[in-house]
Structure formats: structure tokens, C-alpha cells
SEPA-275192 format. One record per residue (C-alpha): residue in one letter; x, y, z. Coordinates in steps of 0.001 Angstrom, whole numbers, plus 500000, padded with zeros to 6 digits. Layout:
<nodes>
NODE   type     east    north       up
NODE      A        X        Y        Z
...
</nodes>
This chain:
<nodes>
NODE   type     east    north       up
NODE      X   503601   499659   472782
NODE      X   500567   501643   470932
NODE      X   498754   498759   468986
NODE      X   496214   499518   465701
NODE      X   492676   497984   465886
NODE      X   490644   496727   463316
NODE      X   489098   500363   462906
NODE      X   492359   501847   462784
NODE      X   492538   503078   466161
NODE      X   495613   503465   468387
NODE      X   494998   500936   471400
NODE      X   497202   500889   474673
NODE      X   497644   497912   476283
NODE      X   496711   498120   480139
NODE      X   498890   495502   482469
NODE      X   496380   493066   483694
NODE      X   495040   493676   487259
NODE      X   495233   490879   489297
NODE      X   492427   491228   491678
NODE      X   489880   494072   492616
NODE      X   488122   494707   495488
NODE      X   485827   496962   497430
NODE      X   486213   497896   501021
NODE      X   484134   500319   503400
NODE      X   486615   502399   505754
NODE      X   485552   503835   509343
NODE      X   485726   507169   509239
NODE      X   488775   507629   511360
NODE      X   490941   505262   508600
NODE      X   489237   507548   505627
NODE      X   490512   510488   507331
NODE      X   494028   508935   507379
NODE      X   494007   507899   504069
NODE      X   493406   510969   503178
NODE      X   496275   512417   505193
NODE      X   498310   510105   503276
NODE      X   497297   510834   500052
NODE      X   498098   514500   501015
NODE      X   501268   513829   502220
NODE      X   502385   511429   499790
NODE      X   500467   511877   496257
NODE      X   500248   508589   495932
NODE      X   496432   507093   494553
NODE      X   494215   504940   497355
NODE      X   495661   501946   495055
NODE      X   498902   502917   495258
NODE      X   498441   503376   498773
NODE      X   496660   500416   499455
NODE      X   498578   497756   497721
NODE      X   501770   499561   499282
NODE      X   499856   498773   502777
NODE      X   499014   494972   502152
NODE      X   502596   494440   501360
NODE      X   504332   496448   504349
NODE      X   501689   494367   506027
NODE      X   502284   490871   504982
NODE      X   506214   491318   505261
NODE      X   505791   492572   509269
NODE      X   503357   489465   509983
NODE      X   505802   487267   508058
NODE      X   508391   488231   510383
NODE      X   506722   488287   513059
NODE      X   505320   484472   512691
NODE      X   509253   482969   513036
NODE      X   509771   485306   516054
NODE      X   511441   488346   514441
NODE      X   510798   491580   516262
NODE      X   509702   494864   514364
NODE      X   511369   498072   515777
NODE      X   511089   502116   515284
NODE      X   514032   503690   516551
NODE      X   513863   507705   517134
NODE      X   517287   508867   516284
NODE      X   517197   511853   517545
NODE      X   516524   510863   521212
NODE      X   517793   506747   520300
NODE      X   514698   505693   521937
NODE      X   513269   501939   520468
NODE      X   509931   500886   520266
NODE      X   508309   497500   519563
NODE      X   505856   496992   517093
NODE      X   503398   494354   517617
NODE      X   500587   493909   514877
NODE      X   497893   491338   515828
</nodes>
């Protein structure tokens, strides 16, 4: 909700951001990015936060042994998918 400052101002209130960093990407993975952003219209935040959680749910199931599988439905081929 809108707030008023002292001056009178309207003021938003911005959720509080937990952490911030910086990062340096090889070109290949800025070139992906990129492709996602395209393809998706989602920010680099939006897209990176979505990545370090797809990421940390895959190596939590992989740690008790779970296996992570694409399945092509058209042709019902399955693939493994091993992240190290």
C-alpha cells in the first residue's frame, strides 16, 4: 500500500531483497540467457532465481538416489539427467 512521507510524497514499499549478487557469464551461457529471455520474457532475475531453484530441487533429489528423467512423448523415448 502507497505510504505518505514526511514531505508529502507517495512512497511504495519495495519487498526486501534477500541477497544480491554479481556474476560474469561465458559467452556461450550469455547467449543462452538471452535465448531465454527471448523466449520467455522473463528478467535475468527472474530467470536466474527460477534457475537456482530448479537447480537445488534436482541436486536434492538426486543426493537420496532419486533419478531425474525427460521423456519425449512423441517418440516415448527417456533420458537420464545427471547434474554434477
Amino acid at each position: 500500500m502507497p505510504a505518505r512521507s514526511a514531505d508529502g510524497a507517495i512512497r511504495t514499499q519495495q519487498p526486501p531483497v534477500a541477497e544480491r549478487i554479481t556474476v560474469a557469464l561465458i559467452p556461450k551461457v550469455a547467449e543462452e540467457l538471452q535465448r531465454l529471455q527471448d523466449r520467455t520474457n522473463l528478467s535475468k532475475t527472474d530467470l536466474t532465481n527460477r534457475a537456482i531453484t530448479l537447480y537445488e530441487y534436482i541436486n536434492a533429489q538426486q543426493s537420496v538416489g532419486r533419478e531425474v528423467l525427460i521423456r519425449d512423448p512423441a517418440t516415448g523415448e527417456t533420458r537420464t539427467i545427471l547434474i554434477l
